[in-house]
The first five atom37 places (N, CA, C, CB, O) and aatype in JSON, in Angstrom:
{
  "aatype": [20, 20, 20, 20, 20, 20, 20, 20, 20, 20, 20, 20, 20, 20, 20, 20, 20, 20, 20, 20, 20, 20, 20, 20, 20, 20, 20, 20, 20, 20, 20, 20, 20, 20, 20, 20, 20, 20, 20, 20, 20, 20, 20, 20, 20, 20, 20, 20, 20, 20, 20, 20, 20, 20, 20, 20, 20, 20, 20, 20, 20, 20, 20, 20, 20, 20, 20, 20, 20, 20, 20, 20, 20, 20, 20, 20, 20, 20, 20, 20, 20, 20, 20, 20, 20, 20, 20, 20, 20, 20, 20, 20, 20, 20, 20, 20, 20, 20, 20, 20, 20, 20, 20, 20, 20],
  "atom_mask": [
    [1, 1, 1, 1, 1],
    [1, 1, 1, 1, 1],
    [1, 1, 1, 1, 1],
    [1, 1, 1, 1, 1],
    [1, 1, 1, 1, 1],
    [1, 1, 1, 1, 1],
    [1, 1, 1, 1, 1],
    [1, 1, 1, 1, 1],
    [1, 1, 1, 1, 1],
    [1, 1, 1, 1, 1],
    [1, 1, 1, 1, 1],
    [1, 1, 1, 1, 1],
    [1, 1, 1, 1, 1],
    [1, 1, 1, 1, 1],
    [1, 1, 1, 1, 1],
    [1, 1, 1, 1, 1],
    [1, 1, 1, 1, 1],
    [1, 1, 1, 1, 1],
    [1, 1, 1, 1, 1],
    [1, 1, 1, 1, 1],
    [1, 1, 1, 1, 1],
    [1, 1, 1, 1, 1],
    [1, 1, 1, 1, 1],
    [1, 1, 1, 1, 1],
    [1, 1, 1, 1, 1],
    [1, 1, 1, 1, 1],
    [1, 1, 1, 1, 1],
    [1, 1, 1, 1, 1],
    [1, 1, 1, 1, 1],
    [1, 1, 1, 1, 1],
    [1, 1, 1, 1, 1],
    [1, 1, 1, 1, 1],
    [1, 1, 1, 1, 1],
    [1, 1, 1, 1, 1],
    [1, 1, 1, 1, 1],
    [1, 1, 1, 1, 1],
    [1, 1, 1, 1, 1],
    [1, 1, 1, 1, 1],
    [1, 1, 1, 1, 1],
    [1, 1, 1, 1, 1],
    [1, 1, 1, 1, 1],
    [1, 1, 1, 1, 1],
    [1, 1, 1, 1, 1],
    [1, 1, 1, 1, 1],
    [1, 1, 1, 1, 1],
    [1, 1, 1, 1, 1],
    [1, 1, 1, 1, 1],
    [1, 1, 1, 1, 1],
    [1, 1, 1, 1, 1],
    [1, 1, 1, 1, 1],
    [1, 1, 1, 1, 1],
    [1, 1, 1, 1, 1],
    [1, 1, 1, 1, 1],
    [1, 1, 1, 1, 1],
    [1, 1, 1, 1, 1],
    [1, 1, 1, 1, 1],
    [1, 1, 1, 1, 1],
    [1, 1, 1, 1, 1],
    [1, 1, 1, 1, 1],
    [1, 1, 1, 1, 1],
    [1, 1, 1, 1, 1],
    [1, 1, 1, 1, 1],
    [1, 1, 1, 1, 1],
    [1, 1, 1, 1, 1],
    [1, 1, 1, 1, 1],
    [1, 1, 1, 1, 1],
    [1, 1, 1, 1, 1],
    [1, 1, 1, 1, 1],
    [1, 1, 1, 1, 1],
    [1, 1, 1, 1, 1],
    [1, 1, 1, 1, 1],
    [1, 1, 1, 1, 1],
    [1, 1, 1, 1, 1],
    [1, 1, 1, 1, 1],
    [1, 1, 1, 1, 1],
    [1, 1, 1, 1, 1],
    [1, 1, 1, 1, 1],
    [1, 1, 1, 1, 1],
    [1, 1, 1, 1, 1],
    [1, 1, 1, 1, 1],
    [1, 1, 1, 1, 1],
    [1, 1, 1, 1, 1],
    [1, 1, 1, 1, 1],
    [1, 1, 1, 1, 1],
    [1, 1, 1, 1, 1],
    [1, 1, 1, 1, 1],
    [1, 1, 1, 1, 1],
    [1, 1, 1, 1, 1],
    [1, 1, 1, 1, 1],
    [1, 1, 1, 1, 1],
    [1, 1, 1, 1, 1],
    [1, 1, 1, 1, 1],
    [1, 1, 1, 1, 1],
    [1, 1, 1, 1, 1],
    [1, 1, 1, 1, 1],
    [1, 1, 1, 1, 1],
    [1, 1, 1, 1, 1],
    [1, 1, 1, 1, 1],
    [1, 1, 1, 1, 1],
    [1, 1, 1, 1, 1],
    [1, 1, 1, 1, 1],
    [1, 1, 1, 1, 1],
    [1, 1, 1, 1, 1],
    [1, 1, 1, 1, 1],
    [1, 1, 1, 1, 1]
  ],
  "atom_positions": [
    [[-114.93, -51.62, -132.87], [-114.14, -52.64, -132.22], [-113.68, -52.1, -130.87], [-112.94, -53.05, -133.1], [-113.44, -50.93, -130.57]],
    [[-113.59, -53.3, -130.02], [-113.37, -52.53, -128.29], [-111.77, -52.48, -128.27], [-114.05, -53.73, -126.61], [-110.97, -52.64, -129.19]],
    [[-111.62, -52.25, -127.18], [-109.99, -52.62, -127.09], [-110.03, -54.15, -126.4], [-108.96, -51.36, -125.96], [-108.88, -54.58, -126.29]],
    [[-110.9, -54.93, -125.97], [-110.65, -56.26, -125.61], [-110.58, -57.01, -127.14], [-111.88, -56.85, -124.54], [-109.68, -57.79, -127.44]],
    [[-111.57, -56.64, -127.93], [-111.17, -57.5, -129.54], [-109.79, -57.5, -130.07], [-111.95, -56.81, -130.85], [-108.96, -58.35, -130.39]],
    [[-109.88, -55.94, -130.02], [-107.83, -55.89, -130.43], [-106.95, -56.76, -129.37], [-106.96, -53.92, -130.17], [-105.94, -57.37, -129.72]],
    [[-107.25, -56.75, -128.59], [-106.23, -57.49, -127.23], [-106.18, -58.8, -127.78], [-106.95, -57.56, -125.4], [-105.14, -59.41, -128.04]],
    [[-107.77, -59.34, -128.01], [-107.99, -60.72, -128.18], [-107.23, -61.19, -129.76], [-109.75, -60.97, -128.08], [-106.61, -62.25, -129.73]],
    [[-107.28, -60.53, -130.95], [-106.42, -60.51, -132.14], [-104.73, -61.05, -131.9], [-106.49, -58.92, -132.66], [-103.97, -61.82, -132.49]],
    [[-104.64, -60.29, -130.86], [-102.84, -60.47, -130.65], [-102.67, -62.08, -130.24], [-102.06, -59.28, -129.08], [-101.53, -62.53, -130.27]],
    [[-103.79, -62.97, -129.86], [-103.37, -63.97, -129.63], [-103.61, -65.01, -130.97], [-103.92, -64.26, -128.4], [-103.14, -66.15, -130.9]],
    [[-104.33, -64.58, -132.12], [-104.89, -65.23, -133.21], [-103.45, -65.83, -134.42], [-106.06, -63.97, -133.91], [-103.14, -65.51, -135.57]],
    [[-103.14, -66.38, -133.86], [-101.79, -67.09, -135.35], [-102.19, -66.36, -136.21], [-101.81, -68.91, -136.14], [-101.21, -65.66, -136.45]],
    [[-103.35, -65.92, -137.14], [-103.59, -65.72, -138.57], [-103.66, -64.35, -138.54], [-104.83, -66.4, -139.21], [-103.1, -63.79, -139.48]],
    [[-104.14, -63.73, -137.8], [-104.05, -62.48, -137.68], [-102.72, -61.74, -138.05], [-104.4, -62.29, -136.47], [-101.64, -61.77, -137.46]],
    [[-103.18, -60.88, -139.53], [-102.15, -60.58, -140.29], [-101.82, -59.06, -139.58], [-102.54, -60.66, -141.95], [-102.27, -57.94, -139.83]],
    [[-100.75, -59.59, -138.51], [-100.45, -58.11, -137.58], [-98.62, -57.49, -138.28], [-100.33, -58.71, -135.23], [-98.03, -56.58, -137.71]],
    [[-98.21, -57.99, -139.16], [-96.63, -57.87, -139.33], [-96.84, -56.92, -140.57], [-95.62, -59.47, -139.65], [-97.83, -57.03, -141.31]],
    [[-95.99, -56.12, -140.73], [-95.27, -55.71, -142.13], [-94.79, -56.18, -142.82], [-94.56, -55.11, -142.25], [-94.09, -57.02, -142.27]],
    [[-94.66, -56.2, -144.06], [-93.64, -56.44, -145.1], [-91.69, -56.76, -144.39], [-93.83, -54.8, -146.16], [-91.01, -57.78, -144.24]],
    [[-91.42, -54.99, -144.07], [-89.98, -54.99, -143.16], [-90.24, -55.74, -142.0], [-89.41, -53.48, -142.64], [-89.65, -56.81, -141.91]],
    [[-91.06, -55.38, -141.05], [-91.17, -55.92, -139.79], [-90.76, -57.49, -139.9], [-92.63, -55.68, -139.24], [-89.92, -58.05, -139.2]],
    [[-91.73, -58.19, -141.18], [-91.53, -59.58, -140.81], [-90.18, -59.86, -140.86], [-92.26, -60.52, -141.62], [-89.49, -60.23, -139.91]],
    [[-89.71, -59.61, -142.37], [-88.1, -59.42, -142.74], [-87.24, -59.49, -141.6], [-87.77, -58.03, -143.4], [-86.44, -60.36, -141.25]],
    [[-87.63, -58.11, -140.96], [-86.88, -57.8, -139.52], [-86.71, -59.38, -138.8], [-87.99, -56.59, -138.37], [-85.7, -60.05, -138.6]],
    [[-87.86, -59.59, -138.56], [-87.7, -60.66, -137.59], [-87.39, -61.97, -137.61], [-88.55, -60.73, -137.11], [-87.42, -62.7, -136.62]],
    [[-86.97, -62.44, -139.11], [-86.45, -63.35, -139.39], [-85.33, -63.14, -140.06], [-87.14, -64.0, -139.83], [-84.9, -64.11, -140.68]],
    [[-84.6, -61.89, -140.11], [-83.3, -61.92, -140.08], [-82.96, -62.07, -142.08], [-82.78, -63.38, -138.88], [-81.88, -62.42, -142.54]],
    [[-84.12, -61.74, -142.85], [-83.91, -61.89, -144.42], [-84.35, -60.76, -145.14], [-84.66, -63.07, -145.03], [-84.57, -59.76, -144.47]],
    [[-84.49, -60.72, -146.14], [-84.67, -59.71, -146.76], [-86.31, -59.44, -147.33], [-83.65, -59.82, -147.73], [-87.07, -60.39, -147.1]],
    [[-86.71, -58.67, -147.8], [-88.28, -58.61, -147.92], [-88.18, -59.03, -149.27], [-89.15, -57.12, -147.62], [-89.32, -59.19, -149.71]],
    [[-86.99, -59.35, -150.44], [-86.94, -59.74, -151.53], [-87.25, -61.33, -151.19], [-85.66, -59.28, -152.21], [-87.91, -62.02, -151.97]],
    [[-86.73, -61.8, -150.03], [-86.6, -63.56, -149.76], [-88.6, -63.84, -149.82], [-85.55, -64.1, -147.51], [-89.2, -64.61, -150.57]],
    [[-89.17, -62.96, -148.79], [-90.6, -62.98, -148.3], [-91.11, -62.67, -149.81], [-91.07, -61.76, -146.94], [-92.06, -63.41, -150.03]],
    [[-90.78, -61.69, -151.11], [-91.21, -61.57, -151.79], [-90.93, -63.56, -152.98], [-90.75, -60.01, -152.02], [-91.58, -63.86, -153.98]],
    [[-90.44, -63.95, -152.69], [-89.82, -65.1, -153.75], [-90.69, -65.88, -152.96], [-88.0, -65.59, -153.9], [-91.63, -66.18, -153.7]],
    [[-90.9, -66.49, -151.58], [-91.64, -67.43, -151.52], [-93.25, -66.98, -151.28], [-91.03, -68.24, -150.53], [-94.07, -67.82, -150.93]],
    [[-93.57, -65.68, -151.48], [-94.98, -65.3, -152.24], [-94.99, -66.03, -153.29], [-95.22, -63.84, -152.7], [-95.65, -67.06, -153.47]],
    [[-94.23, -65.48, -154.04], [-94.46, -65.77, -156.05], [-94.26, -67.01, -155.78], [-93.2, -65.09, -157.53], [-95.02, -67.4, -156.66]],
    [[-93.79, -68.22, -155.17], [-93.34, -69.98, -155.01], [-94.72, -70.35, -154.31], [-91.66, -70.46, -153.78], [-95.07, -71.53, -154.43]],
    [[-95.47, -69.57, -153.66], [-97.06, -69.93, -153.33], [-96.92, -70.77, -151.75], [-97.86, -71.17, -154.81], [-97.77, -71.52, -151.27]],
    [[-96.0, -70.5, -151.33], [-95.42, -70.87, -150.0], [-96.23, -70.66, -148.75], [-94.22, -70.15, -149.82], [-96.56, -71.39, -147.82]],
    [[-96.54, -68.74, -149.23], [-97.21, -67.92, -148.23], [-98.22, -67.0, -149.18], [-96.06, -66.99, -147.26], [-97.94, -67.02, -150.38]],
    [[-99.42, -66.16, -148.75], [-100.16, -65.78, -149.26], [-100.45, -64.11, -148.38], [-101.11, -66.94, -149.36], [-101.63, -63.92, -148.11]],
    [[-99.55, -63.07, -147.99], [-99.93, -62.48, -147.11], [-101.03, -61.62, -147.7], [-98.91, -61.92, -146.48], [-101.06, -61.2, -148.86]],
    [[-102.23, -61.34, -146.45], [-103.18, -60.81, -146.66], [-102.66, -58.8, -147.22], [-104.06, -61.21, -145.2], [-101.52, -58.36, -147.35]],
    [[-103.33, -58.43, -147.32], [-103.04, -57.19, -147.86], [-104.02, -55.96, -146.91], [-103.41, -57.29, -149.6], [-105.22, -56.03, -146.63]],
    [[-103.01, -54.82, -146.54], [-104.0, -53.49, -145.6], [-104.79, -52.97, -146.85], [-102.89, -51.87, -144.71], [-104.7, -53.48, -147.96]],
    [[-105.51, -51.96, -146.56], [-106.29, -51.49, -147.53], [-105.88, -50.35, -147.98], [-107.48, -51.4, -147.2], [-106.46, -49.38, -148.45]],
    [[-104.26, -50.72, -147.67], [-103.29, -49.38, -148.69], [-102.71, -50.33, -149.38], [-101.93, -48.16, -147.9], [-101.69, -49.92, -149.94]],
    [[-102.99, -51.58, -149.6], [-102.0, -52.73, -150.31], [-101.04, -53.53, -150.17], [-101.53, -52.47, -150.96], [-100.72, -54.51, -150.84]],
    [[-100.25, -52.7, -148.57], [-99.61, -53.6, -148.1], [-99.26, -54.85, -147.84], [-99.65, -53.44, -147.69], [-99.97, -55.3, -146.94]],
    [[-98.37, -55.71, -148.28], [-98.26, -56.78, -147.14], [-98.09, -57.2, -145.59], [-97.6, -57.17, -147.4], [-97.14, -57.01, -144.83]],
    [[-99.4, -57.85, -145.37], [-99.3, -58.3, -143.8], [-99.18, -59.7, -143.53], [-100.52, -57.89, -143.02], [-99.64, -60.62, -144.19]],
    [[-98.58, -59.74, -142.6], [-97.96, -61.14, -142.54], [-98.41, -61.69, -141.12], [-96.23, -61.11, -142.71], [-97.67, -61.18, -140.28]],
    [[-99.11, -62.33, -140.66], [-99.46, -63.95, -140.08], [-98.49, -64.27, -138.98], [-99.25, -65.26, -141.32], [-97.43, -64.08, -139.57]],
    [[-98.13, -64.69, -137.6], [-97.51, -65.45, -137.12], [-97.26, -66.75, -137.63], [-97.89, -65.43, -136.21], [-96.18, -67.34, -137.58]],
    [[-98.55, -67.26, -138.24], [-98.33, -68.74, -138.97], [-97.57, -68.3, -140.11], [-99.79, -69.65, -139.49], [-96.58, -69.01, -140.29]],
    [[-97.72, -67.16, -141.13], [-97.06, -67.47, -141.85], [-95.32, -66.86, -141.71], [-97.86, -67.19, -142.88], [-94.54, -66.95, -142.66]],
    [[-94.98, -66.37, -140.59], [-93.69, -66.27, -140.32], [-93.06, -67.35, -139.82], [-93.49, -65.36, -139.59], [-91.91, -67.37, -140.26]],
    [[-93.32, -68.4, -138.98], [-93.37, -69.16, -138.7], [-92.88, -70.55, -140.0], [-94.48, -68.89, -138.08], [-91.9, -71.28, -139.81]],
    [[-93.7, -70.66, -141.14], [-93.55, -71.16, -142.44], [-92.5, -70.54, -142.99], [-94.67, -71.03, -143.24], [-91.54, -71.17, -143.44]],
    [[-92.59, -69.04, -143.02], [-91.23, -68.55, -144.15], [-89.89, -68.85, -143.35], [-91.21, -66.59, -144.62], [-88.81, -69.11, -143.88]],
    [[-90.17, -68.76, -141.79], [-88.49, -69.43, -140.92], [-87.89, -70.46, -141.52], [-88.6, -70.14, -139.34], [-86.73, -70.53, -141.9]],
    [[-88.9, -71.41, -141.59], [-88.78, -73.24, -142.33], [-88.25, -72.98, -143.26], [-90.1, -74.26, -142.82], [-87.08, -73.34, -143.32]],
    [[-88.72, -72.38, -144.2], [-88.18, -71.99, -146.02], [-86.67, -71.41, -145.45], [-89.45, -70.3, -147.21], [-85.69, -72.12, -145.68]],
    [[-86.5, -70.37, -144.87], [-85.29, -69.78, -144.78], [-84.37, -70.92, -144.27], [-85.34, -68.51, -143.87], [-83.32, -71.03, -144.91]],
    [[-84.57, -71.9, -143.13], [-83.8, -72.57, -142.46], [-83.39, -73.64, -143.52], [-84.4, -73.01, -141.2], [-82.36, -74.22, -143.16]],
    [[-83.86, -74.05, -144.66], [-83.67, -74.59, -146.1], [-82.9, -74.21, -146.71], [-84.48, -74.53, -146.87], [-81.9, -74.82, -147.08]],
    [[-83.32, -72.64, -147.06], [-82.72, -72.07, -147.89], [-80.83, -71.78, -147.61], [-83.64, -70.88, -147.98], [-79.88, -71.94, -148.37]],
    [[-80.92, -71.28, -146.05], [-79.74, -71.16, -145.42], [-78.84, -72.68, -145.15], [-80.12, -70.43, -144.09], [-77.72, -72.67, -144.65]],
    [[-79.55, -73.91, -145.58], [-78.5, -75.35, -145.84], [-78.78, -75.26, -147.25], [-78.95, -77.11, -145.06], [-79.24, -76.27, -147.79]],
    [[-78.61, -74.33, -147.87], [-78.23, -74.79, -149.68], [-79.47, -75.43, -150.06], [-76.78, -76.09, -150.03], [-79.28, -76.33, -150.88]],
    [[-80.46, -75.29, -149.79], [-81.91, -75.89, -150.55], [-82.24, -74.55, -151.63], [-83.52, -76.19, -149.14], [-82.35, -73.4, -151.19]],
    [[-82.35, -74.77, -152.67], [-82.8, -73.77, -153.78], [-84.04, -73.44, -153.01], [-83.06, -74.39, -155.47], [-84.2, -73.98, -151.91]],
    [[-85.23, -72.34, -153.61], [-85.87, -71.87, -152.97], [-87.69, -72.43, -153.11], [-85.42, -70.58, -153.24], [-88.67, -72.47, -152.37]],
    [[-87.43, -72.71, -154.19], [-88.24, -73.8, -154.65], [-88.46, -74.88, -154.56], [-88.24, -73.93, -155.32], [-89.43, -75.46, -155.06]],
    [[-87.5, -75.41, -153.84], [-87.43, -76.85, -153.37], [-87.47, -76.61, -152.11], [-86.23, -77.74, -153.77], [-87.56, -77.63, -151.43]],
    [[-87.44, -75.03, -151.17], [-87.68, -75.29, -149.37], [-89.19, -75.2, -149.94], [-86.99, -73.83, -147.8], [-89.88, -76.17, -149.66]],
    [[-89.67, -74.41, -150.53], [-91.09, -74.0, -150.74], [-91.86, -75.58, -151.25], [-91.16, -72.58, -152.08], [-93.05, -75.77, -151.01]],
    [[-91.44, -76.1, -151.61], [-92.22, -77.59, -151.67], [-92.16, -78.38, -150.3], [-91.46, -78.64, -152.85], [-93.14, -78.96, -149.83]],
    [[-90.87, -78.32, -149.7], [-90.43, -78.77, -148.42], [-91.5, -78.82, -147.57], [-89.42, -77.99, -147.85], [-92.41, -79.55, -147.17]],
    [[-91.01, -77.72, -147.45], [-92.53, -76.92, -146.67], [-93.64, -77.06, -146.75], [-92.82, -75.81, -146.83], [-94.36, -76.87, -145.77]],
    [[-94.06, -77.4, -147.79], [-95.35, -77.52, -148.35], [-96.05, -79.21, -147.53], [-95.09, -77.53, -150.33], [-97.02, -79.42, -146.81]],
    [[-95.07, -80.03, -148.05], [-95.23, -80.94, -148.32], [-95.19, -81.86, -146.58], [-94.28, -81.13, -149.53], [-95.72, -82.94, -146.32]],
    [[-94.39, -80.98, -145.65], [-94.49, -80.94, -144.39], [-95.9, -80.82, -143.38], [-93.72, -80.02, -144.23], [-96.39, -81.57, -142.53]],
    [[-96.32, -79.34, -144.0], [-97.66, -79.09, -143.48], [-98.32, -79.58, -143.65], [-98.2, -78.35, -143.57], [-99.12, -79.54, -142.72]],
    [[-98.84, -80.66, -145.01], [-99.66, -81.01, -145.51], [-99.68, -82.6, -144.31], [-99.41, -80.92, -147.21], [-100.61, -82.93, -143.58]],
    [[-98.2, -83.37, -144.5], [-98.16, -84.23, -143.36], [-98.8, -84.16, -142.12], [-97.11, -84.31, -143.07], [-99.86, -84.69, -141.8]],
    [[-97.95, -83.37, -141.35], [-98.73, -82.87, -140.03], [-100.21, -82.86, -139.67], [-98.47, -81.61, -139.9], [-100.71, -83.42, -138.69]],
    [[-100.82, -82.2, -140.55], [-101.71, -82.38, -140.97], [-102.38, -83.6, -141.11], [-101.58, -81.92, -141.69], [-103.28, -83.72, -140.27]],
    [[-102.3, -84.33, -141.68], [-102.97, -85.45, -141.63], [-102.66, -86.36, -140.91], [-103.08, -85.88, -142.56], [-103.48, -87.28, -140.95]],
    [[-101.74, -86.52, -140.2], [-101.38, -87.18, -139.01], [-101.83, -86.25, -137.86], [-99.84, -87.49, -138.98], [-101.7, -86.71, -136.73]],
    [[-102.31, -85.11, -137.99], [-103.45, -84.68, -136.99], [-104.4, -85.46, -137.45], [-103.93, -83.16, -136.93], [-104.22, -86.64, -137.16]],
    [[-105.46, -85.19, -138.14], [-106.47, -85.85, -138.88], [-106.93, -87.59, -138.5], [-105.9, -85.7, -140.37], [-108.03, -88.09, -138.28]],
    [[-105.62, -88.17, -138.54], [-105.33, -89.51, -138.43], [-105.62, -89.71, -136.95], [-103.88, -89.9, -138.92], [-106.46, -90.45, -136.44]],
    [[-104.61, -88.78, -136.31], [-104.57, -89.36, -134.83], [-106.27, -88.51, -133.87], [-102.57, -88.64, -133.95], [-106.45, -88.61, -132.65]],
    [[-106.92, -88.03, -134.52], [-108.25, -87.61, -134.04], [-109.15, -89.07, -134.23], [-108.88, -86.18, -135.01], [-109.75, -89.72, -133.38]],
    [[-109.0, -89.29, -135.68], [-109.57, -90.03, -135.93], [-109.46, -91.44, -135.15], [-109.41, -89.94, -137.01], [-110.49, -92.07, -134.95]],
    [[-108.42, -91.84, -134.78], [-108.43, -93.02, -134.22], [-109.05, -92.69, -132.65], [-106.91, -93.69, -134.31], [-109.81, -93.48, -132.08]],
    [[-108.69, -91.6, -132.14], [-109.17, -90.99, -130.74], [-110.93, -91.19, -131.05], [-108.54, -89.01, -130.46], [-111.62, -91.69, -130.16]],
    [[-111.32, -90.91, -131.92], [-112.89, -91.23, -131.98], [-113.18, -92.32, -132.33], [-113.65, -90.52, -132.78], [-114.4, -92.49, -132.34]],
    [[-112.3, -93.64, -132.79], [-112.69, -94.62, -132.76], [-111.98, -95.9, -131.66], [-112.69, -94.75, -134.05], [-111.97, -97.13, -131.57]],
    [[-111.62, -95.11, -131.18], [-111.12, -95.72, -129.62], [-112.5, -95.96, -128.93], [-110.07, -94.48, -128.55], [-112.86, -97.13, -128.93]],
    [[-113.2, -95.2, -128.44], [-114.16, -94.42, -128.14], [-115.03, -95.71, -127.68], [-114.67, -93.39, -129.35], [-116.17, -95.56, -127.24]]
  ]
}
């Protein structure tokens, strides 16, 4: 790998560049919180090939949402559906609004 691939990685959302602490760090929770909405199927972080958890801009990004739930009294299981159930929207109101863009056309 060159050093322009690595350069080019740092701009990839999915690119699982975070730690376990690091992410924690940066959203201000605990790595027990990042560990609960693993097990709630929220987030899926990829793993180093020491086992670690690595964590995603997208998926820090998602666990903020869960926390910003969790921190108005939403149980944790119910931001983790929240959430869920958000992306999945967006989503298809992307989907939707392509679709009509190609049948504008």
């Amino acid at each position: 790998m060159t050093a322009d691939d690595s350069f080019h990685r740092l701009d990839d959302d999915d690119y699982p560049a975070y730690t376990m602490g690091r992410a924690a760090e940066m959203l201000g929770t605990t790595q027990g919180f990042l560990r609960a909405i693993g097990e709630a199927r929220l987030i899926t972080p990829l793993r180093s090939t020491g086992g670690h958890r690595r964590y995603s801009r997208y998926q820090l990004r998602i666990a903020a949402r869960a926390r910003e739930l969790v921190d108005q009294g939403t149980p944790i299981d119910a931001a983790c559906r929240i959430v869920i159930l958000e992306d999945q929207l967006e989503e298809a109101q992307r989907i939707n609004a392509e679709h009509h863009r190609t049948t504008d056309r």
